[in-house]
C-alpha positions in Angstrom: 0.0 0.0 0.0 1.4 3.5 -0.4 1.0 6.3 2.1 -2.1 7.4 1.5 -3.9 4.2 1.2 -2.5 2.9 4.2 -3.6 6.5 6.1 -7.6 6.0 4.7 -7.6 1.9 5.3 -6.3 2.8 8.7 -8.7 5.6 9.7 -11.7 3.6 7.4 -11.7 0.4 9.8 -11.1 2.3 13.0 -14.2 2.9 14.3 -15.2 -0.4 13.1 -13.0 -1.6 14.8 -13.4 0.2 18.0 -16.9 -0.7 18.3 -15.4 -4.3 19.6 -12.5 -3.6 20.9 -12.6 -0.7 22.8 -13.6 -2.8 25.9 -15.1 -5.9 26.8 -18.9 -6.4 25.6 -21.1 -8.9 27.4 -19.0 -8.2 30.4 -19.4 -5.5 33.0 -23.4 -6.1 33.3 -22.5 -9.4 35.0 -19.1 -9.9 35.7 -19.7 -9.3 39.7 -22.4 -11.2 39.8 -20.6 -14.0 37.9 -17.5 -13.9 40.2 -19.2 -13.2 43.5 -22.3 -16.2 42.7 -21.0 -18.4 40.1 -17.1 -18.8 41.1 -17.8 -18.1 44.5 -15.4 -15.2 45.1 -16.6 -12.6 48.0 -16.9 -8.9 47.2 -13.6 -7.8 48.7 -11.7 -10.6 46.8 -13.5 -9.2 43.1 -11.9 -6.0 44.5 -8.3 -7.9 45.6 -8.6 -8.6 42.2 -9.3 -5.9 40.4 -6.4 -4.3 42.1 -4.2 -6.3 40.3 -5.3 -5.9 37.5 -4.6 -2.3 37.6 -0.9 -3.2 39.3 -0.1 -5.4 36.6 -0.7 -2.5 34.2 1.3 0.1 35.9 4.0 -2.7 36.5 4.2 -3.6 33.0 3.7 -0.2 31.6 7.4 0.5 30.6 8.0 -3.0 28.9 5.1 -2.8 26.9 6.4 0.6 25.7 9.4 -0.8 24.9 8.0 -3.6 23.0 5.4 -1.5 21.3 8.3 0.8 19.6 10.1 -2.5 18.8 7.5 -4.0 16.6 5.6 -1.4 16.0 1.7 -0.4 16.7 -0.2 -2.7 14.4 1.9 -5.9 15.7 1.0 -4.5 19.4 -2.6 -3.9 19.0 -2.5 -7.5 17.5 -1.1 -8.9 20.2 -3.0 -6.8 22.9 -6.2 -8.2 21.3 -4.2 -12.0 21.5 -3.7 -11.9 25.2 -6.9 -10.2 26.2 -8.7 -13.2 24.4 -6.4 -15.7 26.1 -7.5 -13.8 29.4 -11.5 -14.1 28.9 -10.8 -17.9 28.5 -9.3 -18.6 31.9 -12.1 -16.3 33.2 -14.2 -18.8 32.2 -12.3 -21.6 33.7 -11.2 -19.6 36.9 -11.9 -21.4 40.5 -9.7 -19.6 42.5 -7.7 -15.9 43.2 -4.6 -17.2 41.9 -6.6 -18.5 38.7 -8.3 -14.7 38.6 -5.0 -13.0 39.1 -2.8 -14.7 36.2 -6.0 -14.0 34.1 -5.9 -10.1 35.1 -2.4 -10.1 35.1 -2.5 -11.6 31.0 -5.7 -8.7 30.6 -3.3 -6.5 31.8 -0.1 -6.3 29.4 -2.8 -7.0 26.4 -4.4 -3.7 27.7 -1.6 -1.7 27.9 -0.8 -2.5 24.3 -4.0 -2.1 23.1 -3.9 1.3 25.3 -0.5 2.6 23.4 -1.6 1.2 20.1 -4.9 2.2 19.8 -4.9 6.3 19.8 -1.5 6.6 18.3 -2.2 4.4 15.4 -4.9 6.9 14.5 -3.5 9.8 15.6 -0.3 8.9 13.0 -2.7 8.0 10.2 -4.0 11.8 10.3 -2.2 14.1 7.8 -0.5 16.6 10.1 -3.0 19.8 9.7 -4.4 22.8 11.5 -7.8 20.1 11.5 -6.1 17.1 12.3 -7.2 17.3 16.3 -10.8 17.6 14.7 -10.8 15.1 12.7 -9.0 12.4 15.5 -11.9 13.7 17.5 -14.5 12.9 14.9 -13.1 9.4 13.9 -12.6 8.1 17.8 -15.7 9.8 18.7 -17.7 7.7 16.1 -16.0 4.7 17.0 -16.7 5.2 20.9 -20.4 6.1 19.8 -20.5 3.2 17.6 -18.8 0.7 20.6 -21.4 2.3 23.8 -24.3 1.5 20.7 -23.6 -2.0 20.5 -22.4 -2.3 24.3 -26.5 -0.9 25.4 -28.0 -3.7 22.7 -25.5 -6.8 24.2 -26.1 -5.2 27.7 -29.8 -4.7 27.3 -30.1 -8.7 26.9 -27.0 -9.9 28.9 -29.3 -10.1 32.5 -31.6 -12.3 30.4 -28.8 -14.8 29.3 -27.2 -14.9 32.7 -30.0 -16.1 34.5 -30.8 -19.0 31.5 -27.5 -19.7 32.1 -24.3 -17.5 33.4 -21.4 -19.0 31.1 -23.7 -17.4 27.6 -22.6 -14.0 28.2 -18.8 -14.6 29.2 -18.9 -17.3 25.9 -20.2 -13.9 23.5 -17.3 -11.8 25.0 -15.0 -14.4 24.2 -16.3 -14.0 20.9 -16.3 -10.2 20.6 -12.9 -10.3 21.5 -11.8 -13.0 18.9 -13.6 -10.4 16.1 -11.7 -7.7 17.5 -8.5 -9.6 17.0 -9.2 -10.4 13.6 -10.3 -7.2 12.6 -6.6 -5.5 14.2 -4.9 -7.5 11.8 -6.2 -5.9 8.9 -3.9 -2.4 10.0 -1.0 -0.9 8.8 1.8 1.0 10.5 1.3 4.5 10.2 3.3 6.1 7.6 5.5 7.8 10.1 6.2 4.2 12.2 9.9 3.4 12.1 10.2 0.2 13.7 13.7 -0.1 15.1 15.1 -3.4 14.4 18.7 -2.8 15.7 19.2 -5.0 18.6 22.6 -3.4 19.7 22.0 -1.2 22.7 18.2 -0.6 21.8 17.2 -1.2 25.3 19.7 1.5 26.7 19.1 3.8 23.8 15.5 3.7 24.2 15.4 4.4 27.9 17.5 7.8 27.7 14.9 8.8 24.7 12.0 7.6 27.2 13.8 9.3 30.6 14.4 12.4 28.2 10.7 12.6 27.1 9.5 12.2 30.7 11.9 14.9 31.5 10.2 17.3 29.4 6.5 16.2 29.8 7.4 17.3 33.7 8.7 20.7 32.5 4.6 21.3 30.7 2.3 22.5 33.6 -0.6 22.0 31.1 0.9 18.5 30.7 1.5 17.3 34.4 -2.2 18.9 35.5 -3.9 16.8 32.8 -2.2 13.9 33.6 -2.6 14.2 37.2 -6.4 15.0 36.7 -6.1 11.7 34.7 -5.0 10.0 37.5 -7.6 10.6 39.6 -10.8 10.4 37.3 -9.7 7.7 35.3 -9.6 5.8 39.6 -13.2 6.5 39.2 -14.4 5.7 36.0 -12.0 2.4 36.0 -13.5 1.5 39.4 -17.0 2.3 38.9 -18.5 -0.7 37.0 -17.4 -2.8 40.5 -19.2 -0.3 43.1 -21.6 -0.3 40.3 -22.8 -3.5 40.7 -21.7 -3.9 44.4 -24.8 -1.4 45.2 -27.2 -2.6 42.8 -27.2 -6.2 44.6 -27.1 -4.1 47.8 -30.2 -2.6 47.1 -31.9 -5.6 45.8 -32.1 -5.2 42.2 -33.0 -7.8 40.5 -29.7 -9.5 38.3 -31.6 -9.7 34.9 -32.1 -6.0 35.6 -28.7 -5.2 35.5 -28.0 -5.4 31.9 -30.7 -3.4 30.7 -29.8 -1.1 33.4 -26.0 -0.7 31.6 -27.6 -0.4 28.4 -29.2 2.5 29.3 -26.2 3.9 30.8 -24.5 2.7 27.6 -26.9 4.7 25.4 -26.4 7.9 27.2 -23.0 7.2 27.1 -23.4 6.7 23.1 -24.9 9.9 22.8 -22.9 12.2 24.4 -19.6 10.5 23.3 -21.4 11.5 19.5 -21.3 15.2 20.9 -18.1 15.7 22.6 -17.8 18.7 20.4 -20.6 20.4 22.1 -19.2 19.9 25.3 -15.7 20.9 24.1 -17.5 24.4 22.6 -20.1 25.1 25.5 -17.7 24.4 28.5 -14.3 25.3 27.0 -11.8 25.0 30.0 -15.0 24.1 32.8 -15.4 21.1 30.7 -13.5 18.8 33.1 -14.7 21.0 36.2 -18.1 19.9 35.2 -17.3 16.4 34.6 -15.3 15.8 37.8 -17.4 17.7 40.2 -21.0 16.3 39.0 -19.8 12.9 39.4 -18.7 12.7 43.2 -21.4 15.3 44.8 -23.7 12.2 43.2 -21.5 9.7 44.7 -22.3 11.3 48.1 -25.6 12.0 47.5 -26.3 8.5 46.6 -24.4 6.9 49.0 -26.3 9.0 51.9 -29.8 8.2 50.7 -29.2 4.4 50.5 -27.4 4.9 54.0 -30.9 6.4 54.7 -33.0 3.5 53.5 -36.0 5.7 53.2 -37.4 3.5 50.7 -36.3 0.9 48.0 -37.7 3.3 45.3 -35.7 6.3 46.7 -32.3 4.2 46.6 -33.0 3.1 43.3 -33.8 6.1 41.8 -30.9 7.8 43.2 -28.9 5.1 42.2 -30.0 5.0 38.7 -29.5 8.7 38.5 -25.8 8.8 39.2 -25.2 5.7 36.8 -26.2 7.4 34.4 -24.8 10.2 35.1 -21.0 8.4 35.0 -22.2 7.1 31.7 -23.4 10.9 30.5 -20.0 12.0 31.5 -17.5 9.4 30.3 -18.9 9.3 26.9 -17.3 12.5 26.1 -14.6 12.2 28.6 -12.2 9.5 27.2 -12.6 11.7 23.5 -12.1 15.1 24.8 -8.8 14.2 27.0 -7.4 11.7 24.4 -7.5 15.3 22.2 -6.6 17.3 24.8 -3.5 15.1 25.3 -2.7 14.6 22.0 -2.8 18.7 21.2 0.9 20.2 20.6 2.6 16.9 20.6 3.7 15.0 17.4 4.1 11.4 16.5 7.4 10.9 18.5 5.9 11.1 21.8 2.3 10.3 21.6 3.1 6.8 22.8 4.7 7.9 25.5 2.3 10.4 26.4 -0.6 8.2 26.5 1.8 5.5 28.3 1.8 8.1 31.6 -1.7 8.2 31.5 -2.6 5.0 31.6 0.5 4.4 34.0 -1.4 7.1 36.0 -4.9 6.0 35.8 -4.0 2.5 36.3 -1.7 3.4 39.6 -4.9 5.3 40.8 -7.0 2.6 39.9 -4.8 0.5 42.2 -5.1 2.7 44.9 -8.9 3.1 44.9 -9.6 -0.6 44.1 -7.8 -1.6 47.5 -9.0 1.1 49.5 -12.9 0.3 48.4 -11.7 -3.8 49.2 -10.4 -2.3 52.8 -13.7 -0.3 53.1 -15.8 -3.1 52.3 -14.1 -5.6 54.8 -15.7 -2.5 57.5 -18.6 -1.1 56.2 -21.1 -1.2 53.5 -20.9 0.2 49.9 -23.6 2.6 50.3 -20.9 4.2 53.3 -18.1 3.4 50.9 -20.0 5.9 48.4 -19.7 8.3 50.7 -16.4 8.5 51.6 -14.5 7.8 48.0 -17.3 11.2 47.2 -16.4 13.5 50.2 -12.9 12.1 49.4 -12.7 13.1 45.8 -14.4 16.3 45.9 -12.1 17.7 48.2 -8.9 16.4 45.9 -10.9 18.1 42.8 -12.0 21.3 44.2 -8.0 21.5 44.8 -6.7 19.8 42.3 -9.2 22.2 39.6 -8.2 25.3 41.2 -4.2 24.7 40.1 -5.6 23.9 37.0 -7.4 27.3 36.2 -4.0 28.8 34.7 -2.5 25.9 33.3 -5.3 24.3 31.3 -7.7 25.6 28.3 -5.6 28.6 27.5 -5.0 30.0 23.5 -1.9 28.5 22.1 -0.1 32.0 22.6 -0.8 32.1 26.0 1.4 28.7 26.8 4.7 29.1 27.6 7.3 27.4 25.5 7.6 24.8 27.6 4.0 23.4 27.3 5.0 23.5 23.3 8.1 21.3 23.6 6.3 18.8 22.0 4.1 20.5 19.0 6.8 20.6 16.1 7.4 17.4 14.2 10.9 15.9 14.7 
């Protein structure tokens, strides 16, 4: 193929793509349930476990890098799609932690190769341009719209199959994930991709370039505040689907409820991910004030009215209200920061950009996920709402404040350091 065959195949089957791959499908509806009723594991152990998950990432972050510049992005998102397949199948077969902690740990690494693959391999198959952040937006915004579409219509019916029988929906993931895998293979490496295949000193070469990149990404205020804000919303969203769950069986909802319950959540979540302009244009720099500060003052709010237990209506309703809400939120989220991240940086240190956030977000992830297991083994989830809320605001209200002068500004207005990264080299 010649360059510009290789740049409209690529961005063509993206979204396509995305729609199965992005994340798992059949899966988060009933995954606690499956774990906590079918295999037997206890709450805090689904957390123990999720933990690792996010350990494993953050562990196996800088390797994956490494490996990723080695073989290049189509070859990675390849075998990111491999391993996460492999995972799903000892899911299945899992009967123990240690079982459900080799499987996360496998999830893991095919993650975080799917994670560096994913956005760069579009990102270098846009012609540099004053519209290329537009049109990255567009195209990973229609694949996210196109993934939460088909994620409300599995979700809508995956309560239904669990209760005829629980292994159905884990069996249609598996096969989600097997499409996903056979659809990566049909992507080329970015015009721009120079795969190194020098094996003299790459390993010592490769981690002054990466030591020298992180080096300047801590120089860019508007990079470190994104990255840290990163860090702690990406805990949430990551963590959500569990505490999700956990106080939908708290409350008594019935399981086959559950997927139609995440397809709805899914839908919104399709919708607004469609408009992520909107927000970008309406809220300019409050965008992420908006998003952060919504989502934990419904945390609390929740949490206090199932503490409460006025009545099972009032909990669900207020339940229902701030699931949804997560899922009008992240829908535009994971565009918007994806393009806020990739602004002023060129194709030598996307992959390393993105590699901090999900580094970040994963560490966070890890963080949250023990301290919800630790909260758990005390007290009940509708408490544990509570305090990961009150918890989070006051990190945000912070944490948004340093932010006001460092984020959202006109390209004139950064200093030269937050530009480091904007020329091609």
């Amino acid at each position: 193929m010649n360059e510009q065959t290789i740049r409209k195949n690529n961005m063509k089957i993206f979204p396509i793509y995305k729609m199965f791959a992005w994340d798992l499908l059949f899966h988060y509806a009933i995954i606690f349930l499956f774990f906590t009723q079918v295999k037997g594991f206890s709450a805090s152990q689904v957390f123990i476990g999720d933990s690792f998950y996010a350990f494993f990432r953050v562990v196996f972050q800088i390797f994956c890098i490494n490996i990723t510049d080695l073989i290049g992005k189509q070859k990675s998102l390849l075998l990111g799609n491999l391993l996460v397949t492999i995972s799903l199948v000892l899911y299945i077969l899992a009967n123990n932690l240690s079982i459900l902690i080799i499987a996360n740990f496998i999830q893991a690494v095919g993650y975080n190769f799917k994670g560096l693959s994913e956005p760069t391999i579009l990102s270098d198959s846009i012609p540099k341009s004053s519209f290329s952040s537009s049109i990255y937006s567009k195209i990973n915004g229609k694949g996210n719209s196109l993934y939460y579409i088909f994620d409300s219509i599995s979700s809508a019916v995956t309560g239904f199959l669990y209760v005829l029988n629980p292994y159905i929906p884990m069996i249609l993931c598996l096969i989600c994930s097997l499409i996903a895998t056979i659809i990566s293979l049909n992507f080329e490496n970015p015009p721009v991709e120079k795969v190194n295949t020098q094996k003299s000193n790459v390993f010592f070469g490769y981690y002054k370039d990466l030591f020298t990149v992180f080096k300047n990404i801590g120089k860019s205020n508007r990079l470190k505040s994104l990255l840290i804000f990163s860090f702690f919303f990406g805990a949430i969203l990551s963590t959500f689907p569990t505490l999700r769950s956990d106080i939908l069986v708290y409350i008594d909802v019935p399981e086959q409820y559950f997927g139609l319950i995440l397809a709805v959540m899914q839908i919104v979540s399709s919708l607004t991910a469609k408009k992520q302009y909107l927000f970008h244009n309406k809220l300019k720099n409050r965008t992420l004030s908006w998003f952060s500060l919504s989502t934990v003052i419904a945390f609390i709010i929740t949490g206090l009215l199932v503490t409460c237990n006025i009545s099972f209506t009032v909990s669900l309703v207020s339940t229902l209200i701030t699931i949804l809400l997560v899922g009008f939120v992240k829908g535009p989220y994971y565009t918007l920061i994806e393009r806020y991240l990739n602004s002023f940086s060129n194709h030598t240190v996307n992959t390393k950009i993105f590699a901090i956030k999900s580094l970040l977000e994963n560490l966070g992830r890890v963080l949250l996920s023990f301290f919800a297991s630790f909260l758990l083994n005390f007290t009940t989830i509708s408490y544990s709402f509570v305090i990961i809320g009150c918890i989070f605001f006051i990190i945000f209200i912070f944490l948004l404040n340093y932010m006001k002068t460092k984020v959202g500004l006109k390209p004139e207005e950064y200093p030269k350091e937050d530009l480091i990264f904007s020329s091609e080299k």
